[in-house]
N, C-alpha and C positions, 0 to 999 in steps of 0.2 A: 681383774676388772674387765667385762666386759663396753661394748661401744654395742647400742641396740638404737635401733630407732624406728618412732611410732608413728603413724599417719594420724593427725585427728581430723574431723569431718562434723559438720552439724547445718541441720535443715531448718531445725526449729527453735526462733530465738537463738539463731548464729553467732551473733556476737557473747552473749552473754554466756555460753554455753563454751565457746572455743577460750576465751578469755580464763575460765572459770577449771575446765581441763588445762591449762599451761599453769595459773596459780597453785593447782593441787599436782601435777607433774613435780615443781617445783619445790613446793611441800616438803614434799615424798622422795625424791631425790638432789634436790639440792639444783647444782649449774645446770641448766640444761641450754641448748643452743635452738633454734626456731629458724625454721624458712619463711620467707614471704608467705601473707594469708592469699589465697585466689580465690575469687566466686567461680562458679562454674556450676552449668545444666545438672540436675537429676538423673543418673544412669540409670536406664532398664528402667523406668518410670517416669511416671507426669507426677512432675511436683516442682515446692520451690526449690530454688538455686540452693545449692550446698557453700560452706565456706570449709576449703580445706589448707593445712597447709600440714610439714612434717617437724618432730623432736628429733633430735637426737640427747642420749643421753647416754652415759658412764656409770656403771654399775655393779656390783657383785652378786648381786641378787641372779636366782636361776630362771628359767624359763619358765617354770610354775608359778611361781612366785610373781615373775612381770605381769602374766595372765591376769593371775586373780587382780592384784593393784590395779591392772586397766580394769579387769570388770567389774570392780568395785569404785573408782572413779565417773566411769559409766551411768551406775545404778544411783550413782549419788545426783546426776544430774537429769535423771527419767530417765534414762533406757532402759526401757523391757525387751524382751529377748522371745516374747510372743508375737511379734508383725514377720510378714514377709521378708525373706531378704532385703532385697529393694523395696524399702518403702521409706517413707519419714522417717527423722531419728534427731533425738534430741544432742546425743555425741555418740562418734564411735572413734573408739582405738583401736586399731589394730598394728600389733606387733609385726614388723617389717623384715627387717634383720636382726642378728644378736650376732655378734662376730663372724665370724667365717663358717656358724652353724648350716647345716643341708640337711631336713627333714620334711618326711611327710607322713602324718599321721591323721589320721579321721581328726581329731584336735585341730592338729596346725601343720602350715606347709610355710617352711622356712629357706629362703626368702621367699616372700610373699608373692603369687601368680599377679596380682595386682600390681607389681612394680612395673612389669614389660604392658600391659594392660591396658592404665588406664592414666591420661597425659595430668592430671588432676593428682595421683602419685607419682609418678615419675618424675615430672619437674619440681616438684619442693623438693623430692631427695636429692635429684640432682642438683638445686639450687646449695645445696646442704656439703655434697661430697661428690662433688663432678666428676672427680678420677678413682671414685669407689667401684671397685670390679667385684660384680657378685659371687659369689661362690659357687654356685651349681653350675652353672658354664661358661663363666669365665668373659663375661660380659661387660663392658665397664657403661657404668652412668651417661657419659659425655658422648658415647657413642650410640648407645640405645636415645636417648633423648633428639640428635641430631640426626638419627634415619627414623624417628617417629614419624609416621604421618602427619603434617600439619594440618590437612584440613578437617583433620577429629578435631583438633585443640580450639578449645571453648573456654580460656581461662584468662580471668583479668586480675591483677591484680588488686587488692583492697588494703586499704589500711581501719586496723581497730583500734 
């Protein structure tokens, strides 16, 4: 069994849409565990506020297989995969970690460059697994979270 865990995000019809990604998470894997939801600015774009927060979740299923189920959870709630990167989005998942995995392929980069990145991922995972030390360098959560920049962080938290 692997421990993976996924960032969910959504711009448009946020509540309905993050609510609606945890219900089919859930579904489809059964227990999964949730960090605090945060509102928070639009990166690399003018738009509305994002609501993000992170799963984790317990699994056997492989890396392929996680993919598709997020991109077909995705697609079940509008996302098309024709806009810009940064632009609006009804939900996005992206696969985070999956155990002590270390890849980078045109596909996917495991763990995700977004974790050290962007304070919107980084404090739900760390709200999640504080003393979780990444695998590519040996990084732990509580530590990258605590020398982040505070004055990037833009995140308040919401309840749905």
């Amino acid at each position: 069994m692997a421990v993976i865990y996924i960032s969910i995000g959504s711009n448009i019809e946020r509540e309905e849409h993050v609510r609606g990604a945890l219900t089919d998470l859930r579904r489809h894997y059964g227990k999964i565990d949730a960090s605090p939801v945060y509102e928070n600015p639009a990166e690399g774009f003018a738009g509305d506020a994002f609501y993000n927060l992170v799963a984790r979740v317990v699994t056997a299923e492989d890396i392929a297989t996680i993919t598709r189920v997020l991109g077909d959870i995705e697609q079940a709630h509008g996302r098309t995969r024709d806009t810009p990167r940064f632009s609006a989005r009804t939900l996005d998942l992206d696969l985070l970690l999956y155990d002590d995995v270390v890849m980078n392929t045109p596909a996917l980069t495991l763990p995700r460059k977004e974790i050290r990145k962007y304070a919107f991922v980084l404090k739900p995972l760390y709200d999640l697994a504080p003393d979780l030390i990444l695998p590519d360098h040996g990084d732990a959560l509580h530590a990258l979270w605590h020398n982040f920049p505070k004055a990037q962080v833009q995140l308040e938290p919401v309840e749905i």
